[in-house]
One Martini backbone bead per residue (centre of mass of N, CA, C, O) as a GRO file, in nm:
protein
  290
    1UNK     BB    1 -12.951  -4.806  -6.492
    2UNK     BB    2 -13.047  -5.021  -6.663
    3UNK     BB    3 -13.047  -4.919  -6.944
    4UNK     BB    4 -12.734  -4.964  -6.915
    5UNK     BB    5 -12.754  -5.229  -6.863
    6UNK     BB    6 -12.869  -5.333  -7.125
    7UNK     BB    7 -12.649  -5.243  -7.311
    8UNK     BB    8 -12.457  -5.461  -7.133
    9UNK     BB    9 -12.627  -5.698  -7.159
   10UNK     BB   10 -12.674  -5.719  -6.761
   11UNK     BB   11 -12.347  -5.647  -6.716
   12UNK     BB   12 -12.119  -5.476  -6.475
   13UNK     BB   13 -11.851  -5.241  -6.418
   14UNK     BB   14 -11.868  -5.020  -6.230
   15UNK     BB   15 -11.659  -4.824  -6.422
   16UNK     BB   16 -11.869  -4.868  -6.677
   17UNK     BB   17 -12.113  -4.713  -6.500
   18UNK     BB   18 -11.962  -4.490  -6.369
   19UNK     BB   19 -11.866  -4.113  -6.388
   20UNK     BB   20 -12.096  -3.984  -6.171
   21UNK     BB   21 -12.225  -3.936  -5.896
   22UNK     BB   22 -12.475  -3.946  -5.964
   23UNK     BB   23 -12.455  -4.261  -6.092
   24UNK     BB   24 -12.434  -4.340  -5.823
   25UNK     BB   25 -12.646  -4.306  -5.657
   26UNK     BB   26 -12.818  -4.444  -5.847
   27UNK     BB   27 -12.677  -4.760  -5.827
   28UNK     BB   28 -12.791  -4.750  -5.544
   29UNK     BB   29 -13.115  -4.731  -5.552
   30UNK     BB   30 -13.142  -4.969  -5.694
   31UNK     BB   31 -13.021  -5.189  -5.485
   32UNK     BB   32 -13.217  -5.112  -5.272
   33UNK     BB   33 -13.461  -5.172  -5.460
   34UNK     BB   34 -13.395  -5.452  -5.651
   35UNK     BB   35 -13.299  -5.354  -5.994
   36UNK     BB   36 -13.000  -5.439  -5.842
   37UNK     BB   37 -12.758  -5.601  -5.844
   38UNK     BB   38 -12.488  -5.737  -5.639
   39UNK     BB   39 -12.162  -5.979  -5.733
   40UNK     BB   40 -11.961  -5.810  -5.570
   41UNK     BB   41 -11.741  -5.660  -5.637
   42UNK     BB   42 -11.804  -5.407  -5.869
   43UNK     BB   43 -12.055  -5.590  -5.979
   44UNK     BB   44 -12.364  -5.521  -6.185
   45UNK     BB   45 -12.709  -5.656  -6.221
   46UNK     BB   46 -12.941  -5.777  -6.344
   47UNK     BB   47 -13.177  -6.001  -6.210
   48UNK     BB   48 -13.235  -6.160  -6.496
   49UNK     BB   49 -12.910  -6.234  -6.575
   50UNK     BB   50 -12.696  -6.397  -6.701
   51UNK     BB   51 -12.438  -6.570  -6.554
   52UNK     BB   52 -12.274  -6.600  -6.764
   53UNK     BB   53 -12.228  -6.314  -6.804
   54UNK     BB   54 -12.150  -6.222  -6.518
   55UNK     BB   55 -11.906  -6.418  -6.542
   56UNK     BB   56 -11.736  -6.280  -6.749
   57UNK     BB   57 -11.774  -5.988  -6.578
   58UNK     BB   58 -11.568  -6.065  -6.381
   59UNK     BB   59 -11.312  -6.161  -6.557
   60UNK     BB   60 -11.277  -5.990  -6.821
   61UNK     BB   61 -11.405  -6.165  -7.038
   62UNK     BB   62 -11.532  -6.466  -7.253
   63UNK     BB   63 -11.732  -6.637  -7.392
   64UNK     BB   64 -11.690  -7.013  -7.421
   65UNK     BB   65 -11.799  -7.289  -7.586
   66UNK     BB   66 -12.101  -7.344  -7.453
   67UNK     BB   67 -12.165  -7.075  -7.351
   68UNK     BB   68 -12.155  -6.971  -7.628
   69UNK     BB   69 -12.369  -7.161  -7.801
   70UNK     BB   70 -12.629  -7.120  -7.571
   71UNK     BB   71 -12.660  -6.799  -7.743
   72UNK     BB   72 -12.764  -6.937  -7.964
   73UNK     BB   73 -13.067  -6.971  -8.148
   74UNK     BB   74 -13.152  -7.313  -8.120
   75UNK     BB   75 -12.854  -7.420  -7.923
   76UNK     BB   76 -12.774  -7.784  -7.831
   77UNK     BB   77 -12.589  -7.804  -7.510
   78UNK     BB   78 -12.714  -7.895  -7.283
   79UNK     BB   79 -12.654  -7.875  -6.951
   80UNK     BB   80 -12.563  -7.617  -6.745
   81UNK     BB   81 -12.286  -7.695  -6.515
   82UNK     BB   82 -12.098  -7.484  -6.662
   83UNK     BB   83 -11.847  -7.180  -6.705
   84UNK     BB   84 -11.725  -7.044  -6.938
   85UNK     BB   85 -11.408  -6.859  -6.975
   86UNK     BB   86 -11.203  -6.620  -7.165
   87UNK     BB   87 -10.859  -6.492  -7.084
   88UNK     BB   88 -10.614  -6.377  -7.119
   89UNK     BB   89 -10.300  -6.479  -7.062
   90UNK     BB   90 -10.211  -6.253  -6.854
   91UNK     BB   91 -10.451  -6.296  -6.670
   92UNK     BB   92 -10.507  -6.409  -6.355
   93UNK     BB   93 -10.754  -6.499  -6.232
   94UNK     BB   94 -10.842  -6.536  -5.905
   95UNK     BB   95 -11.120  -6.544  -5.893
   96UNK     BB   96 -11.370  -6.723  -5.797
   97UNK     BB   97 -11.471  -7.050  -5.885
   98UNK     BB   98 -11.791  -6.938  -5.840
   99UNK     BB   99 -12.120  -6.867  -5.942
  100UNK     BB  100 -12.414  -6.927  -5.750
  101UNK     BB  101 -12.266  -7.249  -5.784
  102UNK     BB  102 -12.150  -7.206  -6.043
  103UNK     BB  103 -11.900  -7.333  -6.196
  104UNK     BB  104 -11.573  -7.174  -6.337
  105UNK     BB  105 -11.424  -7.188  -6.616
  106UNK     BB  106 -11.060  -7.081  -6.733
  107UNK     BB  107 -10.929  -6.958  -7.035
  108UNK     BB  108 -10.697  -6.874  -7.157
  109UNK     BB  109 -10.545  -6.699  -7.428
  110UNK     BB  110 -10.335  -6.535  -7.684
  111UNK     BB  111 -10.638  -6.376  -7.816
  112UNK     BB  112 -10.738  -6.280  -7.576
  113UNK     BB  113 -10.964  -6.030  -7.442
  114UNK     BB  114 -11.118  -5.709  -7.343
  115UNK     BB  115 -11.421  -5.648  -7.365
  116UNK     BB  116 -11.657  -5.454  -7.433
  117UNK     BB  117 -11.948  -5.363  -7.309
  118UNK     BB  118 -12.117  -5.370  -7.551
  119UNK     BB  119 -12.035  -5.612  -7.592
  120UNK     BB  120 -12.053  -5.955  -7.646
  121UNK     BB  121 -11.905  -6.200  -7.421
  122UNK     BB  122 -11.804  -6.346  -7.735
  123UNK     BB  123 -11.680  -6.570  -7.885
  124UNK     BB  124 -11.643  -6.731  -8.184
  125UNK     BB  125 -11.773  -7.024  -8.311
  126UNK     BB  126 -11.492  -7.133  -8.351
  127UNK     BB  127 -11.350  -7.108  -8.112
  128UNK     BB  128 -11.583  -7.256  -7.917
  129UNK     BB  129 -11.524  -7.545  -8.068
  130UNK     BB  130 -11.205  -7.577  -8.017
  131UNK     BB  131 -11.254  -7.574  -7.685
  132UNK     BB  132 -11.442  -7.819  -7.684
  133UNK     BB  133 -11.199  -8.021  -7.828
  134UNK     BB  134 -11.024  -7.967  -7.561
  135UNK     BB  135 -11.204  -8.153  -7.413
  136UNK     BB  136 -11.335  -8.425  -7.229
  137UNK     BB  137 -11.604  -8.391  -7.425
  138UNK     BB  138 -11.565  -8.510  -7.726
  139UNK     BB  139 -11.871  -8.616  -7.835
  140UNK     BB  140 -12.018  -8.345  -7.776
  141UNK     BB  141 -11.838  -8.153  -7.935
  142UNK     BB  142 -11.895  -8.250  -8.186
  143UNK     BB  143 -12.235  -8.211  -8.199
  144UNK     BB  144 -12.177  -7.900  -8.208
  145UNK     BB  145 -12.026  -7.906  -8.459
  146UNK     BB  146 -12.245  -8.062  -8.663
  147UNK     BB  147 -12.442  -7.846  -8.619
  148UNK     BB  148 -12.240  -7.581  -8.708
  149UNK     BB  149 -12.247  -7.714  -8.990
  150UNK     BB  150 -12.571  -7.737  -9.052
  151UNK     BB  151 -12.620  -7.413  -9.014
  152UNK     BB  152 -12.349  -7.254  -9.135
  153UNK     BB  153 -12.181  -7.116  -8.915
  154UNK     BB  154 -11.918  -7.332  -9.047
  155UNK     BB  155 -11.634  -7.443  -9.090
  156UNK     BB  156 -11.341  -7.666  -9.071
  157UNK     BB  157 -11.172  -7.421  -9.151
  158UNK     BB  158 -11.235  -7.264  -8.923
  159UNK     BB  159 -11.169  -7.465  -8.687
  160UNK     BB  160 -10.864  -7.510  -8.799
  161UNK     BB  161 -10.800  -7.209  -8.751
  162UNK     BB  162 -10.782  -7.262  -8.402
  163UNK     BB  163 -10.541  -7.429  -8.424
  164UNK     BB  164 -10.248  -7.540  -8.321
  165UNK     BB  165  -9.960  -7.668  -8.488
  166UNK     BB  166 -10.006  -7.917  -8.258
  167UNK     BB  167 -10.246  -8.064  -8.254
  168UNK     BB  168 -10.362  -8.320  -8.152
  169UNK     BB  169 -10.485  -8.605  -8.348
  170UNK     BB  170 -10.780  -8.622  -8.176
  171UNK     BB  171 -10.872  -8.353  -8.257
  172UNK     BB  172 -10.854  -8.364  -8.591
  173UNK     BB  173 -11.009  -8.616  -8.633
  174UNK     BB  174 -11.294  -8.498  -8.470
  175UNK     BB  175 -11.265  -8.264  -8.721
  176UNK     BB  176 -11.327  -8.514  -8.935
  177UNK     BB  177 -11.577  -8.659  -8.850
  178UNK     BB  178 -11.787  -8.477  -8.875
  179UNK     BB  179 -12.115  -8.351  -9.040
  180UNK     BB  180 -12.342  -8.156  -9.230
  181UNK     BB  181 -12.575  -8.397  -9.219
  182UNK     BB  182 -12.670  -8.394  -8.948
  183UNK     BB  183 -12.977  -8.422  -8.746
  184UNK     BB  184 -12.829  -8.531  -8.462
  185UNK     BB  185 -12.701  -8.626  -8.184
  186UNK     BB  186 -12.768  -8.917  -8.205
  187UNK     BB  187 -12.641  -8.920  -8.494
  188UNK     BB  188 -12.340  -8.839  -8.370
  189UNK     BB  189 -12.277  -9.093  -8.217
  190UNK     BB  190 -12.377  -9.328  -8.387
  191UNK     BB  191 -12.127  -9.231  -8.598
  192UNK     BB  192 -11.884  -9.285  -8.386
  193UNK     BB  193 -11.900  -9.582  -8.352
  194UNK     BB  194 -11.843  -9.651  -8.627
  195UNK     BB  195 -11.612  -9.438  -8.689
  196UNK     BB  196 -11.432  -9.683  -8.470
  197UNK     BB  197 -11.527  -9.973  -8.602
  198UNK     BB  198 -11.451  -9.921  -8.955
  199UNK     BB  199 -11.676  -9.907  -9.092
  200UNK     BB  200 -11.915  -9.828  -9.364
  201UNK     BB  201 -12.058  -9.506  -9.426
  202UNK     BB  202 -12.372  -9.343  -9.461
  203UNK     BB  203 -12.509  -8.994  -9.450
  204UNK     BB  204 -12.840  -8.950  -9.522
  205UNK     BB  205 -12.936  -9.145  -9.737
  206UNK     BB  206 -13.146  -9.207 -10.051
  207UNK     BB  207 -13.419  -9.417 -10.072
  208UNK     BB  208 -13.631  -9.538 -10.314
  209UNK     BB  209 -13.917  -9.561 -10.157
  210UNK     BB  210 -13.879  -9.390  -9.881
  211UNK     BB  211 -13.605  -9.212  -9.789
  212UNK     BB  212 -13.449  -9.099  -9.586
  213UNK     BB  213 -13.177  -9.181  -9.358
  214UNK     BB  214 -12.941  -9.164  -9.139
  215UNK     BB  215 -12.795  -9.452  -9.204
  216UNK     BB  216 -12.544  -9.634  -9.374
  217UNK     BB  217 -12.421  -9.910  -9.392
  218UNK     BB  218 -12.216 -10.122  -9.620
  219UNK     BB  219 -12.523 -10.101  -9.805
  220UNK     BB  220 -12.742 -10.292  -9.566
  221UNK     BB  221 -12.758 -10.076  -9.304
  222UNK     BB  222 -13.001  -9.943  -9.080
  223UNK     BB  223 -12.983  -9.647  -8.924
  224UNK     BB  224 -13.210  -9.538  -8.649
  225UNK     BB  225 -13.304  -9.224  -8.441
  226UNK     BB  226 -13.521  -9.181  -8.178
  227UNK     BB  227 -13.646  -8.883  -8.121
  228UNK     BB  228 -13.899  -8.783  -7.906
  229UNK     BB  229 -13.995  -8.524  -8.089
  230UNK     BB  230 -14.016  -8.726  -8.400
  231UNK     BB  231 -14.162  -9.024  -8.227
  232UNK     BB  232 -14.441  -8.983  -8.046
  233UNK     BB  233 -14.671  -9.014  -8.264
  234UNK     BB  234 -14.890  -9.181  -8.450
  235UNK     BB  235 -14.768  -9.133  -8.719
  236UNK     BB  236 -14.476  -9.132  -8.663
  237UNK     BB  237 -14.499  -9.441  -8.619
  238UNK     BB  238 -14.639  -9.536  -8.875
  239UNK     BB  239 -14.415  -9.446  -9.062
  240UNK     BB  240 -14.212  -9.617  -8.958
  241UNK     BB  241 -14.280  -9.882  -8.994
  242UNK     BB  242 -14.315  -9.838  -9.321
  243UNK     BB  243 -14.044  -9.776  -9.380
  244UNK     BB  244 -13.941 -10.075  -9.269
  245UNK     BB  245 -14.060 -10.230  -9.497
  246UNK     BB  246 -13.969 -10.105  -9.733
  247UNK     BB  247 -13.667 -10.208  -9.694
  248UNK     BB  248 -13.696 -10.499  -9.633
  249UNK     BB  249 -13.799 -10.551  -9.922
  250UNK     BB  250 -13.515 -10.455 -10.034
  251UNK     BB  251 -13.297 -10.598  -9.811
  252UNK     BB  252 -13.262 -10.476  -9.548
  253UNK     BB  253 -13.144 -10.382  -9.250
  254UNK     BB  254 -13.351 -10.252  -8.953
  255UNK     BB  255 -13.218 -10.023  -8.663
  256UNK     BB  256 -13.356  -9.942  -8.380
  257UNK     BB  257 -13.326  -9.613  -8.167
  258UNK     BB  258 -13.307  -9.472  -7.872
  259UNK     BB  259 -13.231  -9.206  -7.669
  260UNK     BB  260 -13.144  -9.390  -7.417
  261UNK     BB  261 -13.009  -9.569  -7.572
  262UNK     BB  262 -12.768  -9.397  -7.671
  263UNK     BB  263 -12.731  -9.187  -7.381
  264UNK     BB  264 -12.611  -9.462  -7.222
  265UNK     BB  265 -12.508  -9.657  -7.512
  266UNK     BB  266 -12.373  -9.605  -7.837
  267UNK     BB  267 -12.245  -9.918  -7.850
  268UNK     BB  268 -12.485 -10.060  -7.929
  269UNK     BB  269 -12.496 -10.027  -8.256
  270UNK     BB  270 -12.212 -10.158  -8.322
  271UNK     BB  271 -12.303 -10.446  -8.216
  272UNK     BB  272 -12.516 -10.472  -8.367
  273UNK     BB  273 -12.374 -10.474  -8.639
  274UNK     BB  274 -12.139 -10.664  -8.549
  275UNK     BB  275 -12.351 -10.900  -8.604
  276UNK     BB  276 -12.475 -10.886  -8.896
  277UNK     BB  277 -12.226 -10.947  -9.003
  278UNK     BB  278 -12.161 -11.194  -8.847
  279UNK     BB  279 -12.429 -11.352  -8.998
  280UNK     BB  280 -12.392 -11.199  -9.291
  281UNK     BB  281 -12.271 -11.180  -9.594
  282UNK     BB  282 -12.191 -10.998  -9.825
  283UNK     BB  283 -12.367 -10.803 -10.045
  284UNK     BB  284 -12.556 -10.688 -10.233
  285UNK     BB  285 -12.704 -10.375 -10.322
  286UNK     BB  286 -12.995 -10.307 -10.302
  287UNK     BB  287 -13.287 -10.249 -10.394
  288UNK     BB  288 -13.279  -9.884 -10.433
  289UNK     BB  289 -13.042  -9.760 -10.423
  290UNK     BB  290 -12.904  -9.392 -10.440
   0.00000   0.00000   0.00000
């Protein structure tokens, strides 16, 4: 029974599981065993089964949203609160919204199916963020676009065929200020509240005699942002510092954040920029850039 639930991907439901006495007898000694659970009536899943799976197979429906991109490998959506599944628009979905303490969100969905139970229980990933972009945490949503537009798993152009042809036009804005060469979410945050204060900006340019900049404002504010992950060590300290000379010599202003401090608050940037701004006029372009 195990071999057959692993089939199905980690969970299933009973019609789906058992055919013949035989097989319902088998997945009666599993469950006493304890090497199958049962989540409720009817559904049965492995032990170490994703939840998010158990909740598709619950409601008869697929992961959508963050849901489903945290199926994707080495894909960042932040901590999972909750079970996104899409579900037919004609299906009830009464059951209770929570599995196991964890919310489970219902999106209705006019092309939803139910899924094949061999099939993984998962929308595709345009889809997924189309339904990200209809969501509270619009900028969220962005970082998560970003992401797949630079791993190349789709383009704006898919994910804007999953909107309805009335889509309300701060989620089209959303899917245009994507960027397909956002390199974190830090830097797609920080360039969120640039492209809302109407300034002009370049993302990734590079400048010669650096290298690569996260952002370039005007023509001559650089901003860094820095992710505890590739600025922890002494070398990449040292490194930042160098960037750092380098730029200002060529004539930058040069503005670093924390992930900490982007994470609490994004309009610090802004803020950041807009003081320089009205500090010092428009100059010439500095030297070095490219």
């Amino acid at each position: 029974m195990t071999a057959k639930l692993r089939e199905f991907h980690g969970a299933a439901r009973y019609k789906d599981l058992v055919a013949t006495p035989a097989e319902a007898r088998d997945l009666r000694r599993a469950v006493d065993a304890g090497t199958v659970v049962k989540h409720g009536p009817g559904l049965y899943a492995l032990p170490n089964a994703d939840l998010a799976v158990v909740a598709a197979r619950h409601f008869g429906g697929r992961l959508t949203a963050e849901s489903a991109l945290a199926c994707l490998p080495g894909f960042d959506t932040g901590s999972r609160r909750e079970i996104h599944v899409e579900v037919p628009r004609n299906c009830s979905a009464t059951r209770p919204k929570k599995l196991s303490g964890i919310p489970v969100v219902v999106h209705r969905h006019s092309a939803g199916i139910r899924p094949d139970p061999f099939d993984p229980p998962v929308v595709p990933v345009a889809r997924a963020l189309a339904q990200m972009l209809r969501g509270r945490k619009l900028a969220m949503a962005i970082v998560a676009v970003d992401q797949a537009l630079n791993r190349g798993l789709v383009t704006r152009e898919d994910i804007a065929a999953e909107f309805a042809r009335n889509e309300p036009r701060l989620r089209r804005w959303a899917l245009e200020n994507s960027h397909p060469r956002a390199a974190s979410p830090l830097e797609t945050l920080a360039r969120l509240v640039l492209a809302l204060s109407g300034v002009q900006y370049e993302v990734n340019p590079h400048i010669e005699g650096v290298g690569f900049v996260d952002l370039l404002v005007e023509g001559w504010i650089v901003i860094e942002t820095d992710g505890f992950a590739y600025h922890s060590d002494r070398v990449a300290f040292q490194n930042d510092r160098r960037r750092d000379r380098e730029l200002q010599q060529r004539g930058y202003v040069v503005f670093r954040f924390t992930r900490d401090e982007i994470m609490a608050d994004a309009w610090i940037v802004a803020r950041a920029v807009e003081r320089a701004l009205r500090g010092r006029p428009r100059a010439a372009l500095p030297m070095g850039a490219a």
